[in-house]
C-alpha positions as CSV (number, residue, x, y, z in Angstrom):
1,X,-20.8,-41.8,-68.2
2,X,-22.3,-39.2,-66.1
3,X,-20.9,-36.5,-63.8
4,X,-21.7,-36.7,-60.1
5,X,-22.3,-32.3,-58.6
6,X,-21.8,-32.1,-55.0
7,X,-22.6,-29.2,-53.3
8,X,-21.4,-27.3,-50.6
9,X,-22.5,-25.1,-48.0
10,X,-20.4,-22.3,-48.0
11,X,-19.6,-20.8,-44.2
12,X,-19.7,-17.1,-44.3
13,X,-16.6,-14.7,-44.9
14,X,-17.2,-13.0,-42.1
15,X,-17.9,-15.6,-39.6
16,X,-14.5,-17.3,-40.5
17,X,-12.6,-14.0,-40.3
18,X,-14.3,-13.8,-36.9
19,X,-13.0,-17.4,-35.7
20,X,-9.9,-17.0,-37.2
21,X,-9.2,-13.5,-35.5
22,X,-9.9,-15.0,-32.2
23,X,-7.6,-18.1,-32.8
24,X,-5.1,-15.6,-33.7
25,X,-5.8,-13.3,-30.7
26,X,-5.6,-16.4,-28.3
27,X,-2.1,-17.7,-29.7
28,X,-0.3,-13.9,-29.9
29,X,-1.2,-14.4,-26.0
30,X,0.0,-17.6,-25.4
31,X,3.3,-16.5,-27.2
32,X,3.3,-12.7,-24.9
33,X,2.5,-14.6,-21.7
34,X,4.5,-18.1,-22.4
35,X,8.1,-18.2,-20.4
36,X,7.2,-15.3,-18.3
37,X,6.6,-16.0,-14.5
38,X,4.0,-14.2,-12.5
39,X,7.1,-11.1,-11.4
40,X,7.9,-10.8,-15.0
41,X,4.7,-10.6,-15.8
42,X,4.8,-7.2,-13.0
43,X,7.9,-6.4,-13.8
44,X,9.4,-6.7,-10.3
45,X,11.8,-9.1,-8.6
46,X,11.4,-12.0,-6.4
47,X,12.1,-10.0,-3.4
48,X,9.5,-7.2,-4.2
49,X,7.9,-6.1,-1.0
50,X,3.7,-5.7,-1.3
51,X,3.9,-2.5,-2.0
52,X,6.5,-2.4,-5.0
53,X,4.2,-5.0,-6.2
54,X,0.9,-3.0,-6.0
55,X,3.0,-0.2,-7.5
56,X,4.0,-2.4,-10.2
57,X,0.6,-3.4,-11.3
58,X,-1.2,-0.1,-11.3
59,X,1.4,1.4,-13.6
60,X,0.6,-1.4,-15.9
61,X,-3.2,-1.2,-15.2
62,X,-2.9,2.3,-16.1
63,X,-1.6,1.7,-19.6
64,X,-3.0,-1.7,-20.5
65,X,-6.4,-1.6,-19.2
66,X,-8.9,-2.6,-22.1
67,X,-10.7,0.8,-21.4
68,X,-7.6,2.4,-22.8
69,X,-7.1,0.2,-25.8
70,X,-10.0,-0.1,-26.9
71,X,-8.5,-1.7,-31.2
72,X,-6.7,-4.4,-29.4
73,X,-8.5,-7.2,-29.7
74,X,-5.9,-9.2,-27.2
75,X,-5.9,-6.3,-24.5
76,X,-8.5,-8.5,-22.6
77,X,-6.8,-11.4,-22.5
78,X,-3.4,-9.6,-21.2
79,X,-5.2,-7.6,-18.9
80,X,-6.3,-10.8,-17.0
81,X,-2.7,-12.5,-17.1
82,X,-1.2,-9.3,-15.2
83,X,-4.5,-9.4,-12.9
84,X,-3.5,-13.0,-12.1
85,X,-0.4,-12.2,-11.4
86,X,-1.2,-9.3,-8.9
87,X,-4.1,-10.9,-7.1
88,X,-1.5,-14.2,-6.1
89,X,1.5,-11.8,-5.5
90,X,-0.1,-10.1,-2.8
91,X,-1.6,-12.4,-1.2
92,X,1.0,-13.3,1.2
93,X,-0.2,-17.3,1.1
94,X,-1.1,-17.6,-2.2
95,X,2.6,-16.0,-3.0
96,X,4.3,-18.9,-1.1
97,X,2.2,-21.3,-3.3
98,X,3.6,-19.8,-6.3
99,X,7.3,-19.7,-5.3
100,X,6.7,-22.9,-4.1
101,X,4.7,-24.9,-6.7
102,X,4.0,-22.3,-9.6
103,X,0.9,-21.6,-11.1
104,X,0.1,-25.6,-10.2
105,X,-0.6,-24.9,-7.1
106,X,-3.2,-22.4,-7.3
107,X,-6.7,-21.9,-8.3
108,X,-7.7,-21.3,-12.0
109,X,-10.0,-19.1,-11.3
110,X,-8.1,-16.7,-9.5
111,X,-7.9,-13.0,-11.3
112,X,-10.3,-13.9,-13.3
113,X,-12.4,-10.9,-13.0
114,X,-11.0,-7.1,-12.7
115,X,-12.1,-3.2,-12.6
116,X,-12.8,-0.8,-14.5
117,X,-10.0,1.5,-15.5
118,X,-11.1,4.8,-13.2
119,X,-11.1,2.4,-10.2
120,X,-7.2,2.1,-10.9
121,X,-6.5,5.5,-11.8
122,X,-8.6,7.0,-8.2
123,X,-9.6,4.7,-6.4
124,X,-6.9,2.1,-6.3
125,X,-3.9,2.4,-3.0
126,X,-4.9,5.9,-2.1
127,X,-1.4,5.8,0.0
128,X,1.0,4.1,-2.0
129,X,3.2,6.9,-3.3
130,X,3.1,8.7,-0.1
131,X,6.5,8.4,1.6
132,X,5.2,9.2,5.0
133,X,2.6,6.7,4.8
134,X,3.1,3.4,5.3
135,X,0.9,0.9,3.9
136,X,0.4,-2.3,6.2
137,X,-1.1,-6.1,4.8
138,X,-1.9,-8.8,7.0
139,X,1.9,-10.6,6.1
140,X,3.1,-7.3,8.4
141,X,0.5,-5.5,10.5
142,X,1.2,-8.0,13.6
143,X,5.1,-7.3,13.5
144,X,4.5,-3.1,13.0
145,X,2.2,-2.2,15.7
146,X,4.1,-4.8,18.3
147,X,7.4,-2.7,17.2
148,X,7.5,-1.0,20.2
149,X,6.8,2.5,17.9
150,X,3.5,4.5,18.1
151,X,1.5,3.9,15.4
152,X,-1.7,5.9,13.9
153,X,-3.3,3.8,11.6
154,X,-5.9,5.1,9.1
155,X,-8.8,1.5,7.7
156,X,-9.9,2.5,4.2
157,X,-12.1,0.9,1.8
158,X,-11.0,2.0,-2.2
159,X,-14.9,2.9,-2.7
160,X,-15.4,5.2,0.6
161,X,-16.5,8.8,-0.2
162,X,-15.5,9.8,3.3
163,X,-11.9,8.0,2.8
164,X,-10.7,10.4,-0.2
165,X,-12.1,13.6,1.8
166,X,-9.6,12.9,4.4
167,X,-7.1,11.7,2.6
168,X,-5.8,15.3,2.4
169,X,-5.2,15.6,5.8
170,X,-4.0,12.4,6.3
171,X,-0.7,13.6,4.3
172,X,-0.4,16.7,5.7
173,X,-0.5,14.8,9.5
174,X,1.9,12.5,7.8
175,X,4.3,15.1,6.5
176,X,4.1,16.9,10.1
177,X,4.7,13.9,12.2
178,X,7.5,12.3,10.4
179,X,9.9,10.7,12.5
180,X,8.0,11.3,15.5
181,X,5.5,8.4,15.6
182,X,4.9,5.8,12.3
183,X,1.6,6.7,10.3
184,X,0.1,3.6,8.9
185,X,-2.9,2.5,6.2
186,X,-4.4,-0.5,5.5
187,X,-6.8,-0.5,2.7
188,X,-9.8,-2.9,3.7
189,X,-10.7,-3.9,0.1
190,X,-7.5,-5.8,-0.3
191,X,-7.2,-7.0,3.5
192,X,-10.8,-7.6,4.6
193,X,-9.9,-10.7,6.7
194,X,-7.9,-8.2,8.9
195,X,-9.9,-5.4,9.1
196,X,-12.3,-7.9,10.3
197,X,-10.4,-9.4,12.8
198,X,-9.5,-5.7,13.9
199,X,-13.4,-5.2,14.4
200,X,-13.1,-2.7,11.7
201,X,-16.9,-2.0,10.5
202,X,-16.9,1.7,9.2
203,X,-14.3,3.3,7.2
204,X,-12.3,5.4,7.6
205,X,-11.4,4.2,11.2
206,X,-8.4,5.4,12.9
207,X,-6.7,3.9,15.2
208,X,-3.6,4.5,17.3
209,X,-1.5,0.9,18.5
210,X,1.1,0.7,21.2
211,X,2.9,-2.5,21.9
212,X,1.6,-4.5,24.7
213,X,-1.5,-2.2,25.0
214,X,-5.5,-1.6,23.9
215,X,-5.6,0.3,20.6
216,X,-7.3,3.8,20.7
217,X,-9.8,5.3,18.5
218,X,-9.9,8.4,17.3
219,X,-13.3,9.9,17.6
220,X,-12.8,13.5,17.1
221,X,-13.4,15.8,13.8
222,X,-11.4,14.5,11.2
223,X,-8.8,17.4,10.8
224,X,-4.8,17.6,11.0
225,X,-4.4,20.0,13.6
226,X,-6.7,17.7,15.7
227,X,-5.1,14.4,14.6
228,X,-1.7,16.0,15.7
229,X,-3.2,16.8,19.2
230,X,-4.4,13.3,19.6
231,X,-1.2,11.5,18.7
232,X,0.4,14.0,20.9
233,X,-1.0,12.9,24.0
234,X,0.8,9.3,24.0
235,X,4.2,10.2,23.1
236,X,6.3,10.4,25.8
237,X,9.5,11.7,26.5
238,X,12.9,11.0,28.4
239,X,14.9,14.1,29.7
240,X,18.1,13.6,30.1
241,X,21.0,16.1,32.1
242,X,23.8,16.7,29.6
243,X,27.1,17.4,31.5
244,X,30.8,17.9,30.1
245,X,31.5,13.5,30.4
246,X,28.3,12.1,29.0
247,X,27.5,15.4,26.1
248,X,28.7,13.6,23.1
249,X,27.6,9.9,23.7
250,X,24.1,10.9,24.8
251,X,23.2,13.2,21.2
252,X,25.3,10.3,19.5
253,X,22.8,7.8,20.8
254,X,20.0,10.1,20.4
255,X,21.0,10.9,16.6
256,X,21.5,7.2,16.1
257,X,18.4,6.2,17.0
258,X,16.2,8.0,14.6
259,X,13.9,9.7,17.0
260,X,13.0,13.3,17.3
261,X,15.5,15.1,19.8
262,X,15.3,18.5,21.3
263,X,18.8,19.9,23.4
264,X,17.7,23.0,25.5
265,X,21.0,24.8,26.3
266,X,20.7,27.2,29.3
267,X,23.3,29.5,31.5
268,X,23.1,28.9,34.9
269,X,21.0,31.3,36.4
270,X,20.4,29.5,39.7
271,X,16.7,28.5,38.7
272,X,14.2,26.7,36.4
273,X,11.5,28.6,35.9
274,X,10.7,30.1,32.5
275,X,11.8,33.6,33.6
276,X,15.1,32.1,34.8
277,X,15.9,30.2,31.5
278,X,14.8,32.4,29.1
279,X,18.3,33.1,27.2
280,X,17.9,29.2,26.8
281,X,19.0,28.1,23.2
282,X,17.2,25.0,22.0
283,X,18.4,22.6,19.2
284,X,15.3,19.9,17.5
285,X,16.1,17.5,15.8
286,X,12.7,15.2,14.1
């Protein structure tokens, strides 16, 4: 009776550690990412405005970006769930899709692709944690500078040399005109359909919007003292005569209303002129 041999090709120990590593990889994602919606994900809640949402995600980019962990073997894969989930977030339609449908409604593709790790930690929202600064997307541009306020509004691209030199400024302007007119940034990487439809071609552009009226460009060197005197010369004031009945109602409204104030208090000297007033005592209020 004879004895039948077979023999077998024998795959390579390290081939199969290699397959088996990125089976492992691909389920401890699948477990991290299953159950968790696209806010989880960001850690934010469903009423997160844009920019708690852009704030969200560079936190996380910050500290899960593959460039920073570089012996995870999964930090890839996790990197481009939380990409996803910033790139439909804020995108104003894209976010209605989601609430509406979930990720069924959107394209696969989407976040497929992100940046390198220095592009989040300088390049990324220049203005987000600035107080003063307001940053505008397309869902609220329309409904800010048609407010009725003044606002100055700085178009940036992430990438612009030119942008980060005056970014400096830009805050100090900001700080100084707080709560006299609304200081506003949109960055053009994110919104480039707007910034188009504004006729935005160079960067930075800057812009001041009243209601009802043509925008203005600023054309002048870019420093703060001058972007202080350009501003300046469309603000416009209301003087109003305080007298004994209408004294507390009028700085009541004026407090209330959350613009800058200024109450000159004068004794009567029979005139107006400078020389006349000059023991006036004035009270601000910005």
């Amino acid at each position: 009776m004879g004895c039948r041999v077979v023999f077998g090709v024998q795959r390579p120990l390290p081939v199969r550690l290699t397959l088996l590593s990125l089976v492992l990889v691909t389920l401890l994602v699948a477990v991290w990412t299953e159950g968790q919606d696209y806010y989880t994900l960001l850690g934010v809640n469903r009423e997160a405005t844009t920019r708690e949402i852009r704030q969200a995600f560079k936190k996380l980019a910050l500290t899960m970006h593959p460039d920073k962990n570089p012996g995870d073997p999964s930090a890839h894969e996790k990197f481009l769930q939380v990409n996803r989930a910033y790139e439909v977030l804020k995108d104003e339609d894209l976010r209605k899709k989601y609430d509406k449908y979930g990720e069924k409604g959107l394209d696969e593709q989407q976040g497929g692709r992100y940046e390198s790790w220095n592009f989040y930690r300088y390049d990324f929202g220049i203005y987000d944690d600035d107080l003063e600064i307001i940053t505008l997307d397309s869902g609220d541009f329309e409904a800010a500078v048609n407010s009725g306020e003044i606002w100055f509004i700085n178009f940036y691209f992430p990438r612009c040399s030119h942008c980060h030199q005056l970014a400096p400024a830009w805050r100090e302007f900001a700080k100084e005109m707080d709560g006299v007119i609304r200081i506003g940034a949109v960055n053009c990487g994110d919104n480039n359909h707007l910034c188009r439809r504004k006729g935005i071609n160079s960067y930075p552009s800057l812009f001041i919007y009243r209601a009802g009226q043509k925008p203005e460009k600023f054309n002048w060197e870019r420093s703060k003292d001058n972007l202080v005197r350009f501003s300046m010369q469309f603000i416009t004031t209301t003087v109003t005569q305080l007298w004994q009945g209408n004294v507390f109602s009028e700085i009541e409204s004026a407090f209330s209303s959350g613009l800058g104030w200024l109450i000159t208090f004068c004794s009567d000297t029979g005139g107006n002129t400078p020389s006349q007033t000059s023991g006036c005592f004035h009270l601000y209020s910005v």
